[in-house]
C-alpha positions, 0 to 999 in steps of 0.5 A: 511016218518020220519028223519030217513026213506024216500021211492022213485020211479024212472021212468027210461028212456033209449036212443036208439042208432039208433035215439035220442029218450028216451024210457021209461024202467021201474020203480026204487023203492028205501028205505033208512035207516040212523042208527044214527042221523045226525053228532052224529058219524064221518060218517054217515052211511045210509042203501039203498035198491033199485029194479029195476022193467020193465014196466011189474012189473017184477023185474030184478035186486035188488041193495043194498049200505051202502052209508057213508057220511061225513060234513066238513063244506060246503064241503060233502064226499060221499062213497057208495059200492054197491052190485047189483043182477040182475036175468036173466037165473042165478043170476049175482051179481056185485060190483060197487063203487061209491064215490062223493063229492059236495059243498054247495054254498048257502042253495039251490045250490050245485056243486059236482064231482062224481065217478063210478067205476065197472068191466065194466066201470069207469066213473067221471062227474059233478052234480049239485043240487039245492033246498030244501026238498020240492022240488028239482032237481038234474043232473049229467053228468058221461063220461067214462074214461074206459068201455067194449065194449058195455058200454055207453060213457056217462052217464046222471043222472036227478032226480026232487024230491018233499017232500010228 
């Protein structure tokens, strides 16, 4: 949208547990807001608001993170607290945190480590990106290093973005 201000969607995708079939679960509507320009402050912080929308176009959950991020040459360190609101019978809000660090290999490739932590799991995995602002692919593997019963082992992340 501008150097400051960019909008998403998401389509979400959810795999059943008795066959390893992906079904699709709704959309992902996503805005975020960076406060300064790029580097002029020692983090650089940036707003984020996401909704989580069923294929109904209900919306079942609402998420917000200050994600806080920081250059050091090739290597990026990344910090997000999220606070997430889900609204089912009565409104559940849960604190997650996420922090991540990637290098960057050349202007199109990226290796990267990423961290969930959340009162119902914590997971570390690796994730890769490769490409440009026009066109970019990004994947990520998170496994379980301590979940609740219920809670995925794994956790798959693949998104395919192009620049508008």
């Amino acid at each position: 949208m501008n150097d400051r201000l960019d909008a998403g969607i998401y389509f979400r995708y959810h795999q059943l547990d008795s066959d390893n079939i992906f079904v699709f679960d709704g959309f992902k509507l996503k805005v975020r807001y960076r406060l300064f320009e790029f580097n002029n402050t020692g983090i650089n912080p940036i707003l984020y608001f996401e909704s989580y929308m069923d294929p109904d176009f209900s919306m079942p959950k609402l998420e917000h993170k200050l994600i806080l991020t920081r250059d050091f040459g090739n290597l990026n360190l990344a910090f997000n607290p999220t606070i997430e609101l889900e609204f089912e019978e009565e409104t559940e809000v849960e604190v997650e945190l996420y922090s991540a660090m990637s290098y960057k290999l050349n202007r199109v490739l990226r290796l990267g480590l990423e961290f969930k932590l959340s009162e119902y799991g914590d997971y570390i995995g690796p994730t890769f990106s490769h490409g440009s602002e026009d066109i970019f692919i990004s994947f990520g593997i998170l496994k379980a290093i301590r979940k609740e019963s219920g809670q995925p082992d794994q956790m798959i992340r693949f998104i395919l973005g192009t620049h508008i």
